[in-house]
N, C-alpha and C positions, 0 to 999 in steps of 0.2 A: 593253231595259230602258226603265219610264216614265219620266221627268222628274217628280220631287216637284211637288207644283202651286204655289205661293205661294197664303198664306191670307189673307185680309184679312177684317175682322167689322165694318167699318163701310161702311153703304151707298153713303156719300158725304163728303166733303171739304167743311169752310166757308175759305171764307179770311178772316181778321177785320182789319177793321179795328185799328190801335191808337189810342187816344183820350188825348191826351196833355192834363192839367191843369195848368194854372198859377194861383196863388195871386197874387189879385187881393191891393193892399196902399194901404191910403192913402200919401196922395202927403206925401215927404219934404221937399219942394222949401221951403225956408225963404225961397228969396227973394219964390213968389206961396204964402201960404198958403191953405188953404182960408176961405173967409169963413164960421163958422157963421149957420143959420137963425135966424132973426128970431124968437123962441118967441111971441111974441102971434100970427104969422100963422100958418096951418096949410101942414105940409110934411111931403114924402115924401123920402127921398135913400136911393138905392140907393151906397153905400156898397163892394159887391162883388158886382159881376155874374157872374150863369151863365155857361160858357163860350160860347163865338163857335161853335166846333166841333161840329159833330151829335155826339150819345151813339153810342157804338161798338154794331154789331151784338149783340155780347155783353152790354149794358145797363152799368148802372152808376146815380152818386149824383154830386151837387154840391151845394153850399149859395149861397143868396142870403142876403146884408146889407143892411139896409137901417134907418134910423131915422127916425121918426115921430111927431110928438104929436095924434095921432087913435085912435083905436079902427079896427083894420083886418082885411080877411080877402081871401081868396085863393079865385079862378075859374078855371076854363078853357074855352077852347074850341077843339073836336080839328075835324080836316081831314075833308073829306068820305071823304077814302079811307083815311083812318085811324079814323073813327067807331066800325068794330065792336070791341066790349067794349074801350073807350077807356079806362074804369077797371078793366080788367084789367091793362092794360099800364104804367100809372105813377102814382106817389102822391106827396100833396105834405104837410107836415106843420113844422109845426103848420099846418094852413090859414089859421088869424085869430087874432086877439091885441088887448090893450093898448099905446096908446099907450108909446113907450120908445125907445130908444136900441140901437144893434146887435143888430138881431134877427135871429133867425139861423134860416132855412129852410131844408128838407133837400127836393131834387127826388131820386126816383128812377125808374129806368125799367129794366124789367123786359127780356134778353134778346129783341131783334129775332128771328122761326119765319120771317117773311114774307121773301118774295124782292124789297121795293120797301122804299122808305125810309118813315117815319111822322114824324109833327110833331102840334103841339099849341099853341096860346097861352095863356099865362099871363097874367091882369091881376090884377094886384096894387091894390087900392085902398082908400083912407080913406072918410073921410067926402065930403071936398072935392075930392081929390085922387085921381088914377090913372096905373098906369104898365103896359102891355102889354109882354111877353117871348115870344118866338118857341123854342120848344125843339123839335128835331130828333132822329132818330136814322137810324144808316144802315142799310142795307138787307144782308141776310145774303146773301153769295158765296155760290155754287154751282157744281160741277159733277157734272151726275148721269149715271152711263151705262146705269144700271137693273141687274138683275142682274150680278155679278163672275164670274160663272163660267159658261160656253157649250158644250156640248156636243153634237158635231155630228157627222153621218155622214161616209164615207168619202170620199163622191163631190163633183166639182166642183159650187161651189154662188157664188152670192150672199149673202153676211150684209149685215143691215140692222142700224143700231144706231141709236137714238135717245138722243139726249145732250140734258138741260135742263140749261142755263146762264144765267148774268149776268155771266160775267166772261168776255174773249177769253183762247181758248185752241189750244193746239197738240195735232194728233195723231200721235203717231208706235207704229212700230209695233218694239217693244224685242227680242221673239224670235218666229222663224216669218218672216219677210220673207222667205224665198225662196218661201215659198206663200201668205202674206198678202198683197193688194195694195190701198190704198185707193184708192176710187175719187171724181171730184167730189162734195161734199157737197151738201144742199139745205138752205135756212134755212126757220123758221117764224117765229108772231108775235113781234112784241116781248115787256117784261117780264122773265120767267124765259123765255128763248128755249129754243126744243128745234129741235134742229137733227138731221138725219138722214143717219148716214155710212155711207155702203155698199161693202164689199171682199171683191172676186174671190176663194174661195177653191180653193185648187188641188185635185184628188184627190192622194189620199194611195196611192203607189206602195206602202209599205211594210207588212212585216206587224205593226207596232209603232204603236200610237196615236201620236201629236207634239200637241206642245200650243203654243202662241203666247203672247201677251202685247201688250195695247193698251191704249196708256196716254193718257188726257187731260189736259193742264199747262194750269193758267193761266200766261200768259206773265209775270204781271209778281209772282208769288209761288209758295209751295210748295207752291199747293194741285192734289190729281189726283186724279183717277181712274183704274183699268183695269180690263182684261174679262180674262180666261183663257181661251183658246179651244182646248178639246179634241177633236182629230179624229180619229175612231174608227181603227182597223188596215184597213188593206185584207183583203175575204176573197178570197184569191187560189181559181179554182175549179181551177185546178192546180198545186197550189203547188211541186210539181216541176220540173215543165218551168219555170216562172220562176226557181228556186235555180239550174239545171243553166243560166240565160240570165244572171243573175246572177255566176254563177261565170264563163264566160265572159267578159264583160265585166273582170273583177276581174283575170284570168290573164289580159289582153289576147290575146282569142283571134282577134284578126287576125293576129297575129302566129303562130300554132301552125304545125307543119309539117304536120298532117293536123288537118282542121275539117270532113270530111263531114258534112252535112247538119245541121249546130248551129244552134240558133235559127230552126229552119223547125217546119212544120208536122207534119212527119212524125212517125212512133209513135219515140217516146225509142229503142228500143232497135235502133235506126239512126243514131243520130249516133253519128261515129265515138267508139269508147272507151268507151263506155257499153252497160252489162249488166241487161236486165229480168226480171221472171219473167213469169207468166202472168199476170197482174193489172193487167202494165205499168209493175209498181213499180221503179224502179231498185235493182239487186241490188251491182252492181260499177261502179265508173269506172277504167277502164286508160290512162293517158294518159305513160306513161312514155317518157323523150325524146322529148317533141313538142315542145320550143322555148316552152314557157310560164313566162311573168314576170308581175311585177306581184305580187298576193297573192292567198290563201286566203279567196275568200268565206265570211264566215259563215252566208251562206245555206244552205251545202250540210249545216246542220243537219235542213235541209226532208227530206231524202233518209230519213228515216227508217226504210227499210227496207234499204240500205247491208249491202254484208257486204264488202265488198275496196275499197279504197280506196289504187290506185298511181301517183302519182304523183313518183316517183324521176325521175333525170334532168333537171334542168329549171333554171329559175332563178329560182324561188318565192323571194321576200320576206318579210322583216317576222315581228312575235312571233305563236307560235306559240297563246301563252297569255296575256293577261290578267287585271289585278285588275281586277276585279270595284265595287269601291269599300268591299268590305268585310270586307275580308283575302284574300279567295278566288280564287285561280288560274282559271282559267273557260279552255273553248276551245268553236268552233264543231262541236267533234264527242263532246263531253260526254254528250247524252241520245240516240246513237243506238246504243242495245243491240244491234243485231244485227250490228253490224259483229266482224268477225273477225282480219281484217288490215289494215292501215294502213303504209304504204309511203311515207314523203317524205323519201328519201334523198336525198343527193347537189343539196342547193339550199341558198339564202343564206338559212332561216330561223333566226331567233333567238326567244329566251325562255327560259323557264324551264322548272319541275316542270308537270305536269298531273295534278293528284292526284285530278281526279273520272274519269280512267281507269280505277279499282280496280272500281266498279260494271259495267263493261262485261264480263260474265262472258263474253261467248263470244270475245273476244279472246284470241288466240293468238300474235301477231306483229305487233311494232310494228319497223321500222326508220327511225331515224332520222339514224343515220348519218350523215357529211360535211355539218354543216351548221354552225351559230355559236351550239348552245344552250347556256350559259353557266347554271353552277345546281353546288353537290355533289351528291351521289348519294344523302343522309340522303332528299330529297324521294322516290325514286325508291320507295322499300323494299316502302312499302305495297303496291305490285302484286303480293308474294315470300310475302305473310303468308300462315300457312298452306301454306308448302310449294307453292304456284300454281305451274303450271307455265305458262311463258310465254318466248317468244325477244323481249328488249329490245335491239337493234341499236344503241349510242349510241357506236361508238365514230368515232375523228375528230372531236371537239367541241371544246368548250371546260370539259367537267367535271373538277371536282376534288373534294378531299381523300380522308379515308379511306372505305375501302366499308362501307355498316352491316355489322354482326354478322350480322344479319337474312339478309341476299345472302349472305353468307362462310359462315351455317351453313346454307345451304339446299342440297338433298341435291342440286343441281346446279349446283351453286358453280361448277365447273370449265366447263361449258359457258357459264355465265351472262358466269363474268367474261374469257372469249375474246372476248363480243361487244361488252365496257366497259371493258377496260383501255387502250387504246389512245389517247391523247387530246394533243390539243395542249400541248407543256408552257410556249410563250412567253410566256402570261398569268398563268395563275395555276398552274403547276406540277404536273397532272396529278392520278391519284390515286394513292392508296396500299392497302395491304392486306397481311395476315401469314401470311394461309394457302394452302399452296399450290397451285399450276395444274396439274393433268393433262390432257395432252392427248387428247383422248377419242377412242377406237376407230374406225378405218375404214380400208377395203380401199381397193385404189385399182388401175385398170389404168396398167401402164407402156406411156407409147405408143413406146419403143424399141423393143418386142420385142412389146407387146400380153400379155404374161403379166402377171400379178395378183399382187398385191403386200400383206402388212399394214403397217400403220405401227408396228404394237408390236411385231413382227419385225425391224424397221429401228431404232427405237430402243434397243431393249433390245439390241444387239449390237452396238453404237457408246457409244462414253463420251459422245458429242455428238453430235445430228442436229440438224441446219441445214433446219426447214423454211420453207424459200424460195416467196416471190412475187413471179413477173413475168409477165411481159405480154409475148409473143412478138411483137404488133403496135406496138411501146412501143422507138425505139431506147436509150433509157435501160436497161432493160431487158436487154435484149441485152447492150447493152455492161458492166452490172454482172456478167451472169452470164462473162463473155468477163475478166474482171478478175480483182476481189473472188473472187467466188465458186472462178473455177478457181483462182487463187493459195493461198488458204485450203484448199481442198479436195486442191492436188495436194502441198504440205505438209504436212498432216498426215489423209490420209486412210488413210494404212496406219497410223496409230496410233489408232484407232478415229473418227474424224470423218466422218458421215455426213449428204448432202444429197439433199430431195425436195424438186424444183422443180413446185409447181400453179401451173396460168394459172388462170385466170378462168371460169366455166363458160361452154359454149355453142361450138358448131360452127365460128364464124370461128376463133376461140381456137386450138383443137382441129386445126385444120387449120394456123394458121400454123406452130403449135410443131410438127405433125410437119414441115414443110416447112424449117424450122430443123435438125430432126435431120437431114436428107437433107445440110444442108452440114457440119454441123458433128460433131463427134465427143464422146459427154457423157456423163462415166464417172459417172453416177447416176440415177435415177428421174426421168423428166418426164411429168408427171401432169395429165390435164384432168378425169376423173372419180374423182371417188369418194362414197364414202356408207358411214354407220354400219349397225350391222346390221337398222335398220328401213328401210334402202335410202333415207334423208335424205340430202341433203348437209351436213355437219358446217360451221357459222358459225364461221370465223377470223378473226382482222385479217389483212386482207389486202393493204390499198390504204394509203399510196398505195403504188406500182408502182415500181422493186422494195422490197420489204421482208421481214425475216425475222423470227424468233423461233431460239431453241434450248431443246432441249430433251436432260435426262440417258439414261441407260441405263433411270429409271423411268418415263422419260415427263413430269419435272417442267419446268415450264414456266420459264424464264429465256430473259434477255439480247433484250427485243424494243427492235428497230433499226428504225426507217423515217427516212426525210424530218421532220424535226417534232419528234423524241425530243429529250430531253436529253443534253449531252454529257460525262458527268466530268470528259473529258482534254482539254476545251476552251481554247484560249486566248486567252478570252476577256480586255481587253478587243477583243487585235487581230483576233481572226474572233467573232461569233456562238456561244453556246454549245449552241445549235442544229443538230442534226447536219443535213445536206443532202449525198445519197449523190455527185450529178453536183456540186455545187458546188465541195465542198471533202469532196472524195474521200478526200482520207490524213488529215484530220480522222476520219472513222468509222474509213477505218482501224487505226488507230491503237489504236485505241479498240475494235477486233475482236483486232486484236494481244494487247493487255493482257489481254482475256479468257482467248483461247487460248492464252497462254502458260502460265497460272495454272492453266491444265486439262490440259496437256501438254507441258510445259517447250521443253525445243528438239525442235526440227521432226527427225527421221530420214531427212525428205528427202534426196537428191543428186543433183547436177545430175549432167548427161547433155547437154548443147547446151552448146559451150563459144564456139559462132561468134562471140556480140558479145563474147566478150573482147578488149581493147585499142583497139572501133570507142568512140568519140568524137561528141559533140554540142556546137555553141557555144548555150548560154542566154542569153546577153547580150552584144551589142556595146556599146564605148565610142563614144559620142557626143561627148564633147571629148578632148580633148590627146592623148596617144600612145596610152595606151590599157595601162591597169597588167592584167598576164594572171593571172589567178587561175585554180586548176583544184582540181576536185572528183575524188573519189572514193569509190567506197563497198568497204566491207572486210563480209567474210560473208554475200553477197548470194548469191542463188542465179540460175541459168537461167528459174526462172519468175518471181521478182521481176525479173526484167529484162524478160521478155515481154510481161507483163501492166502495165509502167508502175509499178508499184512502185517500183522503183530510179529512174527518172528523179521521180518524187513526193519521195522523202528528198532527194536531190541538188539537188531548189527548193525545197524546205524551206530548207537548207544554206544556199543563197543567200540566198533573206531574209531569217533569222537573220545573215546578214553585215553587210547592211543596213537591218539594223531600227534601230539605235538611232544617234545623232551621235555622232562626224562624219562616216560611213563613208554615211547615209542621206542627208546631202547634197550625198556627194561620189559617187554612183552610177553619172554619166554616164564619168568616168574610167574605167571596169574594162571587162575583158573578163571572163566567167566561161564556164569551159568546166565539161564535166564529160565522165571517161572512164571507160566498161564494165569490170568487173571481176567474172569470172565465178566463183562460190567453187563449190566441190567442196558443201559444207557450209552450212547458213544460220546457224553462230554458231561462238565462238570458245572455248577454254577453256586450261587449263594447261598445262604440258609437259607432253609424250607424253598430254593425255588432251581437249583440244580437236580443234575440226575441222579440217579441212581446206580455208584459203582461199585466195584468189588472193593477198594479201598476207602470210600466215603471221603476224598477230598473234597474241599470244595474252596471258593473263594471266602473273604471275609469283612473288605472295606474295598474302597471306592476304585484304590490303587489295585487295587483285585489280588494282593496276596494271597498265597493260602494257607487254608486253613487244614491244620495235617494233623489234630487229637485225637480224631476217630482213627487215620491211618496210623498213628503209633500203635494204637492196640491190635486193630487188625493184621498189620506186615508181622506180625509174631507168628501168624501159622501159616505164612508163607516160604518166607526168607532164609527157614532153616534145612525144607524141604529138600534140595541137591545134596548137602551134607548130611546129612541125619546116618545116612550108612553107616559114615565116616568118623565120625563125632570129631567134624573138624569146626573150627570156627570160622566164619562170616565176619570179616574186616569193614564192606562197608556194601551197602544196599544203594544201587543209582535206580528210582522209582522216574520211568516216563510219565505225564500226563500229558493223553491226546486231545489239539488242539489249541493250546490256549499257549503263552507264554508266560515267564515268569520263572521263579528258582528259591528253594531256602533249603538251610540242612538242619535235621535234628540232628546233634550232636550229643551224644551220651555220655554223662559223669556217673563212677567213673569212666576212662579210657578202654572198657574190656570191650567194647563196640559191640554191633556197629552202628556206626553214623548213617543215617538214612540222608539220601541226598534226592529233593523234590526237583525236576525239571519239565518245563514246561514245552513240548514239541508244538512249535507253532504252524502252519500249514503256509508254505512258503518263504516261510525263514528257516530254512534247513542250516543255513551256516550262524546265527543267530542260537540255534537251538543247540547248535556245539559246542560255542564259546561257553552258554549257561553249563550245558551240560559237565564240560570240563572242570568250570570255576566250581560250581558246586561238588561232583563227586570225586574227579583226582584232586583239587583244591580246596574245599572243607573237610568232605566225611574222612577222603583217604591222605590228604598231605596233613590235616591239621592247621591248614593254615589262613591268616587272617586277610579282610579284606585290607585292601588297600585303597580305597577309594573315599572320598569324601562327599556326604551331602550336601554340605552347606550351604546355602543359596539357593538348592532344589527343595529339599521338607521345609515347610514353612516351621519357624520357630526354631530350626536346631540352630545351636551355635555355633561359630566358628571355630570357637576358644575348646580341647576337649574336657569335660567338667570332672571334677575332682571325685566324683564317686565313679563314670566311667573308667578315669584313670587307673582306680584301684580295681574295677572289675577286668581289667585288662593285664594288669599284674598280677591277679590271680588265676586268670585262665595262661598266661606265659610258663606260670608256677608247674603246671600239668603238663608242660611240652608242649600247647599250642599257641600259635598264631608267634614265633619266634622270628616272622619275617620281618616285625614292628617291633619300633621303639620309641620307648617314652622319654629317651635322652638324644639330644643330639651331637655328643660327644664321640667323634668315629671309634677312639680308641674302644668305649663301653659297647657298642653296639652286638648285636649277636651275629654281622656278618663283619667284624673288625679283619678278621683275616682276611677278608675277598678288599677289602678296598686296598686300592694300590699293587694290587696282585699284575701283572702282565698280562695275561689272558683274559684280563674283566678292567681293562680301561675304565671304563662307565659306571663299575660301582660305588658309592657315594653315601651319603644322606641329604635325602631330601624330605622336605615338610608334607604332612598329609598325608592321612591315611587313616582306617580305624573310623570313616564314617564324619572325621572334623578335617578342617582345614587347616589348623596349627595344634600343637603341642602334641603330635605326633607326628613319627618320621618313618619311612620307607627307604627301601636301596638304590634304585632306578625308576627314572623317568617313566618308563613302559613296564608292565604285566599284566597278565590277562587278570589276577586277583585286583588288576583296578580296572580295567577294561576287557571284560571278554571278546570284545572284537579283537584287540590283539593279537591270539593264540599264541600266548608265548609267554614262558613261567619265565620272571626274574631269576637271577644265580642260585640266590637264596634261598628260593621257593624251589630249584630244584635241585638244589644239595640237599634239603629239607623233607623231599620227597622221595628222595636216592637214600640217606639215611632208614627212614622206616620201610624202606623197602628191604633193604640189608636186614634190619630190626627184624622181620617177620617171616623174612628166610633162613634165618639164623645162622648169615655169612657177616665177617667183621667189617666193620665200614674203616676205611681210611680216607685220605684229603686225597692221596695219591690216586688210587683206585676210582675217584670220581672223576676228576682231573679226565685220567687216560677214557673216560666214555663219554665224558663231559660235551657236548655240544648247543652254542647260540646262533645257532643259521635263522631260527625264526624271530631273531630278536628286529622288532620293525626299527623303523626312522622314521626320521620326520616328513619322509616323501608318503610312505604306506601304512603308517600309524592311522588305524581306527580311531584314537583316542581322542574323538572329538564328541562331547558330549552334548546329546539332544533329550527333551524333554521326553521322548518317545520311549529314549533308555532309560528315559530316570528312574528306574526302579522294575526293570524285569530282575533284580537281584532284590532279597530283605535278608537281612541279618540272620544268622544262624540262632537256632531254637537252642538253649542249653537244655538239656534235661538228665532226667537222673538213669 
């Protein structure tokens, strides 16, 4: 693009003098006054003289005073070098008169053209008498630089510029200094000097004219001049080979892994990468994975004859596209019509829409894939109009919102939006769209057997196909397929769930995945080729490695999973809501569960490997004092969720659900946490005689689906002791997972020698749901001892509000033992068992309040908020965790003081009324049941 030129309409700059007057006054001075003339003798008295100051360049007017009793008139006589047309230039008037008193002359002088000052004398005289006046004017500033506007050819040159002046001035050179250079000046004669300034100017590399600016300043005002200096485009006489030298440089092509023969002399269609025809014209540049950075010269506009354009692989910079400066998107490959494919996958460019793409009718395939272009997809549409058929590769971006209408009705919707749906969701939330995905036709050879395979055979005879992407050269990869994949698959593939696993296309590929099969044994499809029925290979999202999609019995397209997705079941703020398959693995999990479950309820699977039942793992050693033993277990777990790490994922879950929240999070170095195998027959649990069959025999037992834990008391006996047994240390308290299902209760053992088995129910999609239970129930019944706080009343039909006089008493005798000391049955602050926290400084908010213990009145609690009345809150009242700080000290056999809590003491998770879960829905009402006493 040119640079607008600056316009200027005058030839040249004066700089003016200003001419300041003052008002000549007779003189006040009362102590000399003036003495008047002697009227018998003749006199002239000039009364108010012309100024002292020469008349300004720009002319002007004064008057003389003067009185006289003579008859008088007025002469002058002009300088020699101001002689010509002397009475052009100033008038005097009246010029002569009668004798009189304040007579009053008017001098004018007419705007100084000349470059030197003028002057003139005035005599003024009577009869007798005479008075001569010197009048001046100054001379007109200048600086000229002759024409303002210069235009010049391509080539290195010398400019000559002649400048007439009278005032010192400065030259500098405003724009163009990396090609303008001035060089010593030479002066001429005095007067209006012209002075002669001469500067180097550079050739002009570019194919774009540049223009400069040189400016003349008088130093000691505003007055200048400048020149404009336009320097033609370079005609480049091959302007190819320069783009294709240009581009190089751009893509710092010292750096490339293959650079045969670039920037030499040879025929173009010898440097490596590069495709000509017969003409010599460049046809194709292939430059994919060659280790090129930097950016995308705009010269490779030059290539005009261009039909493929690949550059994938690489790590190209910078926007793709450009405004223009006049609303318009622009890129450097806007006017070259013959291109057909364009290829710059997989780099760090960014930008937006490119909407003078629509013109490039012989365009067929654009991928741009894995890269940072940031835009909706409204801009995109245009290329769709008309039913266009075209493959748009955008997925892996940064685009969002909804997809036009435009894209959704076009009669290849389902292909189109395979290659755009896939998009970063961490910025702006991906896109959207309401109509649905078929996954479009193709064969595919299986490389287990080399027999041929349809995919609409495969889906339509499955409730769900899983089609899967990895990368057999990828150990992420592997070990997803070796996971996820088998766990999911050997679960529920007898009840229609089917999986084809494609790599990547291309022979390494191809050869690792069979070499993969040679170890391993893969009850599904593993696929390197295939193609639709015009023998194409069909554009998936594919990457990043592993990732899937699913798809029904018709082929509609749901549930795409990668690295990058968003996560529903996220638990967010404490992980990313960002799914990451290797990071946080039982994250996606999780979140595969939920689906699957809601599309095949329980698994039909049965275990068959019962080896790791009762083998054991320690998760965490205590780092101070004795070291308090905690053990895990999982109830409904199957032989492959134990193989594939499943089971050990729920079982750390478990644990940092223990200690997620205070005072259990900063008292973590205390604990040992083991966790012990438990292999179920079944992967879930259900009612008498019509649940599965598991290693603990829980199962539900009324309508509210509690459960039912008398089998598992006896049976957790030859499990729970297993990690210690070396040891002959004792087991404080057992947190038992059951997968699937929701819900929570503790058996609680009298007496206190423990331990308390604490039942929790891992719901598939309520991960943060299954933490609060898990919390309330194992750091909150088996291991704090402590009581609900929550009330039914209004939710169990028939309890009361009032609590009744034998509860009361069962409540006074389980206090009697040390638990549930967070309630009281007085509301008296003094009596209370947290009387010392209220009114404390650092616990504003502790109090008594009514409620708790399952009634609405005649029981009292500390605060508004705890997770023992609402697990959603994650956050133990004071009480409950002085209460829990204590037996912690208790069982380390360090002394507990008030002080020593204090100093570790922390309420950050204590909610309010803005983030308080504590809103009760029928849905909660009862994933908690009362704790089991037993003996």
């Amino acid at each position: 693009m040119t640079r607008p030129f600056p316009c200027f309409t005058h030839p040249f700059l004066w700089i003016s003098a200003v001419l300041f007057f003052s008002q000549c006054s007779r003189s006040d001075n009362v102590d000399n006054p003036p003495v008047p003339p002697d009227p018998d003798k003749p006199f002239l008295t000039i009364t108010q003289a012309l100024p002292a100051a020469p008349f300004g360049a720009q002319g002007g007017s004064a008057v003389l005073i003067f009185s006289t009793n003579e008859p008088w008139r007025i002469t002058s006589e002009t300088a020699p070098e101001s002689a010509v047309d002397a009475a052009a230039w100033y008038d005097i008037a009246p010029p002569s008169g009668d004798a009189g008193g304040e007579i009053n002359v008017t001098v004018t002088v007419d705007p100084n053209e000349e470059y030197a000052g003028r002057g003139f004398t005035l005599i003024l005289r009577g009869e007798t008498l005479e008075e001569r006046i010197e009048v001046t004017q100054a001379k007109k500033n200048a600086i000229i630089a002759g024409d303002n506007r210069l235009e010049i050819g391509s080539e290195e040159r010398t400019l000559t510029v002649e400048v007439q002046s009278n005032v010192d001035y400065t030259v500098s050179v405003k724009e163009g200094g990396e090609w303008i250079e001035e060089l010593p000046e030479s002066r001429a004669a005095p007067g209006l000097e012209e002075r002669t300034h001469r500067f180097t100017i550079s050739a002009n590399p570019d194919a774009q004219e540049r223009t400069g600016l040189i400016v003349f300043k008088d130093k000691a005002s505003t007055l200048f001049d400048e020149l404009t200096v336009v320097q033609a485009a370079w005609d480049d006489p091959d302007p190819e080979r320069s783009a294709l030298r240009a581009f190089y440089d751009a893509a710092e092509g010292g750096g490339w892994t293959h650079r045969e023969n670039w920037c030499s002399d040879k025929p173009l269609g010898e440097w490596y990468g590069v495709e000509t025809d017969a003409e010599g014209h460049v046809t194709a540049l292939r430059l994919a994975k060659n280790n090129l950075a930097g950016t995308v010269s705009w010269e490779i506009a030059k290539l005009t004859k261009l039909r493929h354009l690949d550059l994938s692989w690489n790590a190209l910079e910078g926007p793709i596209s450009v405004n223009d400066g006049k609303g318009h998107m622009i890129t450097g490959l806007d006017d070259l019509i013959e291109l057909e494919t364009i290829d710059l996958s997989y780099n760090r460019i960014e930008g937006g829409y490119l909407p003078d793409w629509a013109k490039l009718n012989r365009l067929q395939y654009i991928n741009l894939s894995f890269n940072k272009i940031t835009s909706g997809l409204q801009p995109w549409a245009h290329l769709f109009q008309s039913g266009r058929p075209i493959d748009l590769i955008l997925n892996n971006n940064y685009l969002y919102g909804k997809i036009p209408d435009v894209i959704q009705n076009h009669p290849q919707w389902s292909r189109i939006a395979l290659q755009c749906i896939r998009q970063d969701y961490g910025k702006f939330g991906g896109v959207s769209y309401s109509k649905d995905i078929h996954l479009p036709d193709f064969t595919f050879t299986d490389l287990r057997d080399g027999s041929q395979g349809s995919i609409r055979e495969v889906y339509s005879g499955n409730i769900r196909t899983m089609i899967l992407h990895w990368n057999p050269l990828q150990e992420d990869s592997k070990t997803f397929l070796e996971t996820t994949v088998r766990r999911v698959h050997t679960l529920f593939g007898g009840q229609g769930f089917a999986v084809v696993a494609i790599t990547p296309e291309g022979e390494e590929y191809k050869q690792a995945a069979e070499q993969y099969l040679r170890t391993y044994d893969v009850p599904y499809p593993v696929v390197t080729d295939y193609a639709d029925a015009e023998g194409h290979r069909v554009i998936l999202p594919a990457e990043p490695y592993p990732s899937y999609f699913l798809v029904d019995q018709y082929g509609t397209f749901s549930n795409d999973m990668f690295t990058g997705q968003y996560c529903s079941t996220s638990l967010y703020p404490e992980e990313p809501f960002l799914i990451d398959f290797m990071a946080r693995p039982f994250q996606h999990t999780d979140d595969l569960n939920t689906q699957l479950k809601k599309v095949f309820g329980n698994s039909s699977y049965q275990s068959t490997d019962f080896s790791m039942d009762k083998q054991f793992e320690t998760l965490q050693r205590a780092t101070k004092g004795k070291g308090i033993d905690i053990v895990l277990i999982g109830e409904a777990f199957t032989d492959v969720d134990i193989a594939t790490g499943y089971y050990k994922q729920v079982m750390e879950f478990a644990m940092e659900s223990f200690f997620a929240i205070e005072p259990t999070k900063s008292y973590r170095e205390y604990f040992n946490v083991h966790m012990v195998y438990a292999v179920s027959r079944d992967a879930y649990i259900g009612a008498f005689d019509s649940g599965g069959q598991t290693a603990l025999g829980v199962q539900t037992e009324n309508s509210r689906q509690w459960f039912y834990i008398y089998t598992a008391q006896q049976r957790l006996e030859s499990y729970y002791r297993l990690p210690v047994l070396a040891y002959e240390r004792p087991v404080h308290s057992v947190g038992i997972v059951i997968n699937g299902v929701k819900g929570g209760v503790t058996y609680m053992r009298e007496p206190i020698s423990g331990p308390n088995f604490a039942f929790t129910g891992y719901v598939y999609g309520g991960r943060k749901m299954s933490m609060g239970t898990f919390i309330h129930e194992t750091a909150g019944h088996a291991f704090g001892l402590l009581g609900d706080e929550y009330s039914t009343s209004g939710f169990d039909p028939g309890q009361p509000f009032e609590i009744p006089d034998y509860e009361a008493t069962r409540l006074r005798n389980e206090q009697k033992k040390g638990w549930y000391l967070n309630l009281s049955l007085t509301s008296d602050p003094k009596s209370v068992y947290w009387a010392h926290l209220i009114g404390h400084p650092r616990y504003p908010y502790v109090g008594v309040l009514q409620g708790g213990y399952y009634y609405a009145f005649g029981v009292w609690r500390s605060e508004s908020y705890s997770l023992m009345d609402e697990s959603a809150d994650f956050y133990f009242n004071t009480i409950c965790r002085e209460l829990i700080v204590k037996r912690i000290m208790a069982l380390t056999g360090e002394e507990y003081t008030f002080d020593k809590f204090l100093a570790k003491d922390s309420d950050k998770d204590r909610p309010n009324l803005s983030n308080s879960q504590s809103q009760r829905t029928k849905d909660q009402e009862r994933r908690h049941q009362p704790p089991i006493i037993g003996e």
